[in-house]
Structures are given as C-alpha cells and as structure tokens.
BALOBA-1460 file (C-alpha; in Angstrom, 3 decimals):
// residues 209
<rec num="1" residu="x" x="-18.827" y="50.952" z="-29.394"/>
<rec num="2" residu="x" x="-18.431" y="47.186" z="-28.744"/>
<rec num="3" residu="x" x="-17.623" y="46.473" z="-25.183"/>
<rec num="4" residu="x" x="-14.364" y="44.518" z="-24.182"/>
<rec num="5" residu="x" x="-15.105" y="40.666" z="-23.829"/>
<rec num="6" residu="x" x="-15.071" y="39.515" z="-20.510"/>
<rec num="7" residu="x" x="-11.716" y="37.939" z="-19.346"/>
<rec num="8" residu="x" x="-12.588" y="34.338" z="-17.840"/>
<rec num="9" residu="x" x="-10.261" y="31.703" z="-15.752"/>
<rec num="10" residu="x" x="-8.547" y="29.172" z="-17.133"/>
<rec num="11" residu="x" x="-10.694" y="26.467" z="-18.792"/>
<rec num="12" residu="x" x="-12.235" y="23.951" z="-16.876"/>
<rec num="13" residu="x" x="-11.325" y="21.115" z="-19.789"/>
<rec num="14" residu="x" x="-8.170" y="21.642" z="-21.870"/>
<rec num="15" residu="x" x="-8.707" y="20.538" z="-25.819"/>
<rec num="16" residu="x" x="-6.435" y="17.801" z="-26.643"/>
<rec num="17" residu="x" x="-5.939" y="15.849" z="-30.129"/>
<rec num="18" residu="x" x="-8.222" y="12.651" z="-30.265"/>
<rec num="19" residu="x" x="-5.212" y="10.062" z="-29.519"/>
<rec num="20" residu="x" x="-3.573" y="12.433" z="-26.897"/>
<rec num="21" residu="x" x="-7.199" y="12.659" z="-25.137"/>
<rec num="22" residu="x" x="-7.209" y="8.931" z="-25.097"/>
<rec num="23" residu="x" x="-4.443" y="8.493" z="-24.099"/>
<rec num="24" residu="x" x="-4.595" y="10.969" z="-20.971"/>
<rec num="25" residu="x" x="-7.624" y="8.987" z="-20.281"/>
<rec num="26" residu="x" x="-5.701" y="5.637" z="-20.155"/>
<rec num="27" residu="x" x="-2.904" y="7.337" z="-18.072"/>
<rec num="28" residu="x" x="-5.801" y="9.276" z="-15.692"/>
<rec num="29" residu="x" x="-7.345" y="5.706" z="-14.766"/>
<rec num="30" residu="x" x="-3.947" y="4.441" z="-13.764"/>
<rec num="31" residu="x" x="-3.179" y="7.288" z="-11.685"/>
<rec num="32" residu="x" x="-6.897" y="7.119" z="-10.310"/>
<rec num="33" residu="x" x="-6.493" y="3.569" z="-9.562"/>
<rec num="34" residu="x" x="-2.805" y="4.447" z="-7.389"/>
<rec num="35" residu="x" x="-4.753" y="7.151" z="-5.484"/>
<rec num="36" residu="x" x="-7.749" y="5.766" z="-4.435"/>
<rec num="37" residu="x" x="-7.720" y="1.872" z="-5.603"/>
<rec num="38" residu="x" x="-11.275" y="0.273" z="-6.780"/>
<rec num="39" residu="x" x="-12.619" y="3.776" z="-6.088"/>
<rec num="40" residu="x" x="-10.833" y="5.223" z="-8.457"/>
<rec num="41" residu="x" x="-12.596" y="3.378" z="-11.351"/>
<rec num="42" residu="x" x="-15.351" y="6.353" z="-10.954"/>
<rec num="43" residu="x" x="-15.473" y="7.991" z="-14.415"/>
<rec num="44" residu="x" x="-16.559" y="11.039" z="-12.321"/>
<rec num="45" residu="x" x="-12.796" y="11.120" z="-10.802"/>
<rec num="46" residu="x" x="-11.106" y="9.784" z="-13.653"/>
<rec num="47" residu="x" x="-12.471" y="12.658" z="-16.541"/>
<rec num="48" residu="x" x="-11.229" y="15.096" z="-14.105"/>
<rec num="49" residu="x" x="-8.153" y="13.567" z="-13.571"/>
<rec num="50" residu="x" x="-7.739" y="13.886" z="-17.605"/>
<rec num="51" residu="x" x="-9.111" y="17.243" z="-17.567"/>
<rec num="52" residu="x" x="-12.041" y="16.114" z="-19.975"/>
<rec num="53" residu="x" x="-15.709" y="15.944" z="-19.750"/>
<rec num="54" residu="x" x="-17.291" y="13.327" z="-19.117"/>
<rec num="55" residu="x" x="-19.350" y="12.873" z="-22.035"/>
<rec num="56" residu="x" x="-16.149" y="12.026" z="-23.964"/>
<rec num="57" residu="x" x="-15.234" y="9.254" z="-22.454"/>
<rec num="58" residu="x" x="-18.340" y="7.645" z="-24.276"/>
<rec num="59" residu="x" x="-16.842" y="8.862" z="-27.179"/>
<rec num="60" residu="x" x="-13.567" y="7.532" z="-26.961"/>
<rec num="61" residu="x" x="-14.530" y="4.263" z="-25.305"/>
<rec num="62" residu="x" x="-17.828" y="2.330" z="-25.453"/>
<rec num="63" residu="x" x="-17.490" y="1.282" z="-22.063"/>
<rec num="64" residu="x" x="-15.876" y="1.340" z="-18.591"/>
<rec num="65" residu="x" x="-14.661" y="-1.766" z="-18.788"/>
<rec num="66" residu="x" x="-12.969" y="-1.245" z="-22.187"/>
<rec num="67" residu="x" x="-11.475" y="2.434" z="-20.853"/>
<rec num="68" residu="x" x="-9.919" y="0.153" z="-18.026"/>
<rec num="69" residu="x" x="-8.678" y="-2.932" z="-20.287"/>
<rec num="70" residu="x" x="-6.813" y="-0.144" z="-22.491"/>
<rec num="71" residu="x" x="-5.179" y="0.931" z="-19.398"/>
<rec num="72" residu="x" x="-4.356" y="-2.426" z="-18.142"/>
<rec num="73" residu="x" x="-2.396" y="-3.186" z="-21.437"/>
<rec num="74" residu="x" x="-0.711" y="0.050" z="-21.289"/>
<rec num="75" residu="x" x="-0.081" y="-0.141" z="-17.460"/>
<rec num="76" residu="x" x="1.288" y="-3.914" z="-18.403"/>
<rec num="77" residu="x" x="3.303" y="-2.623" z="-21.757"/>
<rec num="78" residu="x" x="5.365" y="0.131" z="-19.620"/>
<rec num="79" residu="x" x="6.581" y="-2.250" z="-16.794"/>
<rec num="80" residu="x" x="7.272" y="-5.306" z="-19.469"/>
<rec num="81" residu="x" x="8.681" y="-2.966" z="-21.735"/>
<rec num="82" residu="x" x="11.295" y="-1.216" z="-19.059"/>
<rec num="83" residu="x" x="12.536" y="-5.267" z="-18.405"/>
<rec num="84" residu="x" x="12.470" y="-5.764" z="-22.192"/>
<rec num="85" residu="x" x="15.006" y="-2.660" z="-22.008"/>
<rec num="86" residu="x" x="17.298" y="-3.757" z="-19.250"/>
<rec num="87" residu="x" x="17.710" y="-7.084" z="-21.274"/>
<rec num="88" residu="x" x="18.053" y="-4.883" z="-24.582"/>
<rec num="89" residu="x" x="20.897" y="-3.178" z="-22.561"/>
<rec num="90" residu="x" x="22.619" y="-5.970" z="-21.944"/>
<rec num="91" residu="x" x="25.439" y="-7.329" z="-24.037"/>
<rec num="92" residu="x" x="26.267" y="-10.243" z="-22.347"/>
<rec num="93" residu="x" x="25.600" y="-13.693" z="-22.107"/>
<rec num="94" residu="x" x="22.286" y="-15.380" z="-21.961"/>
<rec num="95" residu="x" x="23.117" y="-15.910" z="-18.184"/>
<rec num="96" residu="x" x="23.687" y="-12.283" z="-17.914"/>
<rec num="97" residu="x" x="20.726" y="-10.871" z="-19.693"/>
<rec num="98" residu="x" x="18.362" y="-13.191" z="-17.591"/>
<rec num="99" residu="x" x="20.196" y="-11.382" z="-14.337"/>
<rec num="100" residu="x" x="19.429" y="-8.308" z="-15.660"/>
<rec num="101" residu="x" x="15.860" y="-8.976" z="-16.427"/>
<rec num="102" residu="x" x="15.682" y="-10.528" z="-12.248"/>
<rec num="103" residu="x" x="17.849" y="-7.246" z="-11.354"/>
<rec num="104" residu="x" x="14.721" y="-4.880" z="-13.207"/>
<rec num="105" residu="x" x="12.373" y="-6.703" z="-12.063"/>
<rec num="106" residu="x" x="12.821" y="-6.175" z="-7.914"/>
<rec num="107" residu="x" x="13.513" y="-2.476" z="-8.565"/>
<rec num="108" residu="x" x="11.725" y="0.741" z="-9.500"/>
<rec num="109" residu="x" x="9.157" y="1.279" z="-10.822"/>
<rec num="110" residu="x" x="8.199" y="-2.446" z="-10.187"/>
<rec num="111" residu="x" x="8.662" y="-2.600" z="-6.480"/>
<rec num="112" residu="x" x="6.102" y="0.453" z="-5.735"/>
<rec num="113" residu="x" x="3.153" y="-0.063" z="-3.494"/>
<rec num="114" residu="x" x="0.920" y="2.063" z="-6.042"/>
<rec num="115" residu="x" x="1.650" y="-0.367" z="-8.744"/>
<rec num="116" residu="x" x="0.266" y="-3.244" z="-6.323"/>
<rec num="117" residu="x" x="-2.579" y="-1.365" z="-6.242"/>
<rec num="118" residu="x" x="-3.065" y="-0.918" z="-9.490"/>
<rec num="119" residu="x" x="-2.594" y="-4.973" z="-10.039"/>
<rec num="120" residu="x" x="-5.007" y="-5.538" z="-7.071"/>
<rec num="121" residu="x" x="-8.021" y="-3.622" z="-9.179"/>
<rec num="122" residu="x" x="-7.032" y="-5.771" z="-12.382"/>
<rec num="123" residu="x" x="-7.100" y="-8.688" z="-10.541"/>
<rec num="124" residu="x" x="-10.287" y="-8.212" z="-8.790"/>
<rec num="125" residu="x" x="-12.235" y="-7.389" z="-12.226"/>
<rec num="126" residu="x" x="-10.698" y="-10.190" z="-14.464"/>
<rec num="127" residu="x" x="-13.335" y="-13.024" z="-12.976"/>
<rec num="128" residu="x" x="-16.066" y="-10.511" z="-14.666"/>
<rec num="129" residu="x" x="-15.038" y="-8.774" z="-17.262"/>
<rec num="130" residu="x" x="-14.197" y="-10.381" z="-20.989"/>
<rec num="131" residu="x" x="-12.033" y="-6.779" z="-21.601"/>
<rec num="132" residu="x" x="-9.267" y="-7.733" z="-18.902"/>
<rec num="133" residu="x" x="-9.647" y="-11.354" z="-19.525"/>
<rec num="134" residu="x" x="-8.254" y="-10.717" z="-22.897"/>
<rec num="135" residu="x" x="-5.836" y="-8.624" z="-22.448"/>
<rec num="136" residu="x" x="-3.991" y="-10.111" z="-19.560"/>
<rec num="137" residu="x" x="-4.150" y="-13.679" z="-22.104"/>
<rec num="138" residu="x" x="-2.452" y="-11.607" z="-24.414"/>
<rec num="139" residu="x" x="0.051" y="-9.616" z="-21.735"/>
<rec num="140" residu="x" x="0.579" y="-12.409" z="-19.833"/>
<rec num="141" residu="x" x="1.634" y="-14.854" z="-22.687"/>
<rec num="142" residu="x" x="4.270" y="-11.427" z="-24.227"/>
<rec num="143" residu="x" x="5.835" y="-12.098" z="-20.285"/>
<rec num="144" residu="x" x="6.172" y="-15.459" z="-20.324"/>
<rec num="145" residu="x" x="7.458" y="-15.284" z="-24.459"/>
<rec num="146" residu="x" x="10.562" y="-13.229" z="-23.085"/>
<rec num="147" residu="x" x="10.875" y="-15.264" z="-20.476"/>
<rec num="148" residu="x" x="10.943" y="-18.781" z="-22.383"/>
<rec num="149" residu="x" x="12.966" y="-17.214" z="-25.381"/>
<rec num="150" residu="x" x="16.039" y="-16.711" z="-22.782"/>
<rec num="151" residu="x" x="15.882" y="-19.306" z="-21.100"/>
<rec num="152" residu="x" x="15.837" y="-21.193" z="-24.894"/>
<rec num="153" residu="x" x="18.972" y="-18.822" z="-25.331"/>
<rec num="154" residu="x" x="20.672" y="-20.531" z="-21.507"/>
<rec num="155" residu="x" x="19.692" y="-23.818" z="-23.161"/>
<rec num="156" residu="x" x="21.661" y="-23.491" z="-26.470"/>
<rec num="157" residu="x" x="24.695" y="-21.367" z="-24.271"/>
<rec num="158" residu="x" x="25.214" y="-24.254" z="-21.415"/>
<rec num="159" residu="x" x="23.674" y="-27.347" z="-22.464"/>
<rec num="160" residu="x" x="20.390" y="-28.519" z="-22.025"/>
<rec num="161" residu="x" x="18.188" y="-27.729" z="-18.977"/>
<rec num="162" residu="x" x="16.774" y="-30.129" z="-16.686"/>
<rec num="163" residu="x" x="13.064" y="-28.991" z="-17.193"/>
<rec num="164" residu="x" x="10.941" y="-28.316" z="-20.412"/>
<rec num="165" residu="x" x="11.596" y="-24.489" z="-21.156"/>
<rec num="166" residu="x" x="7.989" y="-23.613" z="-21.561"/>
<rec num="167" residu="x" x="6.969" y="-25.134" z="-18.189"/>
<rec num="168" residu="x" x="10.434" y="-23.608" z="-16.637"/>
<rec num="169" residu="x" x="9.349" y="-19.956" z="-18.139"/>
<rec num="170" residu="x" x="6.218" y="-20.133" z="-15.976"/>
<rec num="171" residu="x" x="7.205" y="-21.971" z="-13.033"/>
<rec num="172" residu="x" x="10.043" y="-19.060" z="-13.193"/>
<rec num="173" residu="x" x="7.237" y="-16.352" z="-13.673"/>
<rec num="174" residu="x" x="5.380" y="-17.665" z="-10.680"/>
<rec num="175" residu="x" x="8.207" y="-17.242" z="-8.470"/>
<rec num="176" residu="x" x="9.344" y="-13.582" z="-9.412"/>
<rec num="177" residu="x" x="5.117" y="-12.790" z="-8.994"/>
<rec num="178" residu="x" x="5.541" y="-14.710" z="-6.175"/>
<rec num="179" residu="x" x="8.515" y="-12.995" z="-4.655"/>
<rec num="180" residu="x" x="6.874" y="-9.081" z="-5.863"/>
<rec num="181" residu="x" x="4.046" y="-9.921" z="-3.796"/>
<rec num="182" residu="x" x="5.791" y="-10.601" z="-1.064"/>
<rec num="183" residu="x" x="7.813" y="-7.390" z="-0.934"/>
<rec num="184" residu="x" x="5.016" y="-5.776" z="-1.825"/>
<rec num="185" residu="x" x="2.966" y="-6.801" z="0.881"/>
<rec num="186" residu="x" x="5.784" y="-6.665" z="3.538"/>
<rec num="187" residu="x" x="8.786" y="-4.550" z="2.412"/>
<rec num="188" residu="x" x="10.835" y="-5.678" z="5.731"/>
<rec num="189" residu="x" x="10.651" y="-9.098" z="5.405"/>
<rec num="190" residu="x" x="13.651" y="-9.232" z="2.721"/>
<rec num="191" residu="x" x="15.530" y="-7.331" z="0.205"/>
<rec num="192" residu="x" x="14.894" y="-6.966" z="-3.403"/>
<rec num="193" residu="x" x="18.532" y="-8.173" z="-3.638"/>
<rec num="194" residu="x" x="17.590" y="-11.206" z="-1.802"/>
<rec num="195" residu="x" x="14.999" y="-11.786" z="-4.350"/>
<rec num="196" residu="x" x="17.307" y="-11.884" z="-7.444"/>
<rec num="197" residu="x" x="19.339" y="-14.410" z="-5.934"/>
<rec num="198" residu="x" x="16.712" y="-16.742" z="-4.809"/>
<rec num="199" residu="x" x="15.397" y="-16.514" z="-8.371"/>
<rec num="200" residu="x" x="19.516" y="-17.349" z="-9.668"/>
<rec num="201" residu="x" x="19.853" y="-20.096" z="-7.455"/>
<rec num="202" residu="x" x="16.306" y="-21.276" z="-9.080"/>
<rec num="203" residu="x" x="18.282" y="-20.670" z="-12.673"/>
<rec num="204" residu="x" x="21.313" y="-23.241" z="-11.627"/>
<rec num="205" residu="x" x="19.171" y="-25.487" z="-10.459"/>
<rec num="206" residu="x" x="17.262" y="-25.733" z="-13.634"/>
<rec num="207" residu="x" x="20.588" y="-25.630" z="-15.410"/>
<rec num="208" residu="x" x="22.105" y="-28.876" z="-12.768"/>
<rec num="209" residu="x" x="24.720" y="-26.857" z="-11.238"/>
C-alpha cells in the first residue's frame, strides 16, 4: 500500500514563463529600489521580491548592472509613456496638447517621493556603469523628441518661435526636471499647479507674447 504524499506549504518560488519572470524581475528592482533606495539593488532582496531564485537572475541577465538598466528603461518607458498618453488624449491645439503634457507631468504617478528615489539610484550609477549610460542616451533623447516635435507643431500653429526648437525642447526639459525636483524635495514650497504655469508663461515667452 503506497502511503499518501506528504502535503507541503505553498512554494517558496512560483514558476513563471521566461518573459513574465523577466519581467517580474525588472518590476521587483523598481519596487526594491522605492523601498529601500541603493540598498535595494541587493539581488538577495530583489529575487525574493520576484519570488525567484537567485540563480536565475544569472540566467536571465548577465549582470547586475544590465538587470538594473532593463529596469531603468522600463521605469523611464511607463512615466514617458503615461505623458505620451495625456498628449494622445488630447484633441486640441498644439498649445493645448503641450498643457496637457505640463498638466501630466506635475501629477501622479510623477510627483511621488518613491519615484525620486528610484531616479536618485539611476543617477548615482550612470558615472559608472556603460548599461545606464546607454539607456538614459536613448530615454532621454525619446523625452526631449516629444518635446521638440510639439513645440515644432506651436511653431507651424502661431508663427515662428523666438528660440531654435531643439535648444527650446531642452532648455524646456530642464525646467520641468528642474521644477519635479523641487517638489520633490520640498512638497510645501509650491503647488504642482504652480508648476504648470511657470512652465506656460516659459511657452509665451518663447512664442513673444
């Protein structure tokens, strides 16, 4: 008579597809990094996070620093993509859709103290590592593309601006990072409403009004 099979506990690691294990490792470094900032680049904490081992982290990355890149550029894609959306959503003029884009970009989930602390762990490992170098070249440039291409819109709308569009798209992009910091840093020093309409007042300037 063959005796009943011991009943164990739930599994310590739960079996995922190869691209759905990747990606929970992507989105487990992200939350890792919101919880416990530069500590929470530990692969230790991160693998259980996932709810993998951590021998397949190897497998699915060849290094930290590329397991931490991957997350960057998704981290980057969902916040770009949610302004790409609000602009999307907008069917109005090129005026309107760059209000919309200011509007998105001083309210959740961009104004969140986690996601500065995600940024502040990017920032602190792009100086050394080639991974996060090359994917914030090729985030950064996708940010300041959207930018540029409505502004290029304003130009053809209301006449030409008074500055070159490229340099106007970053000089732009330096003042909404400029202003998230800010608010980021100090919450009560103004509102995110306040924001948007220093960064309009920026936009008639450029256009002479």
């Amino acid at each position: 008579m063959k005796r009943a099979k011991k009943k164990t506990g739930e599994p310590r690691f739960e079996r995922k597809l190869p691209d759905a294990r990747r990606q929970a490792l992507v989105e487990a470094t992200i939350e890792c990094l919101k919880r416990f900032g530069h500590d929470g680049l530990s692969i230790r904490r991160i693998s259980a996070q996932a709810k993998v081992s951590i021998g397949l982290i190897n497998h699915h990355f060849p290094t930290k620093d590329a397991l931490v890149a991957e997350a960057y550029r998704h981290f980057n894609s969902e916040l770009v993509g949610g302004l790409r959306q609000a602009v999307a959503q907008t069917a109005g003029s090129p005026r309107d859709q760059l209000r919309a884009f200011l509007q998105a970009s001083f309210s959740p989930p961009n104004l969140d103290s986690d996601v500065l602390a995600v940024w502040v762990v990017f920032w602190g490992l792009y100086r050394h590592s080639k991974d996060i170098q090359r994917v914030q070249n090729e985030t950064y440039h996708g940010y300041v593309d959207l930018l540029r291409g409505m502004l290029a819109d304003l130009d053809r709308e209301s006449g030409p601006l008074r500055f070159n569009i490229r340099l106007a798209a970053i000089g732009l992009t330096a003042l909404i990072d400029g202003l998230w910091l800010e608010w980021c840093l100090d919450p009560d020093n103004f509102e995110p409403r306040e924001a948007v309409e220093l960064c309009e007042a920026w936009i008639e300037r450029l256009e002479g009004k």
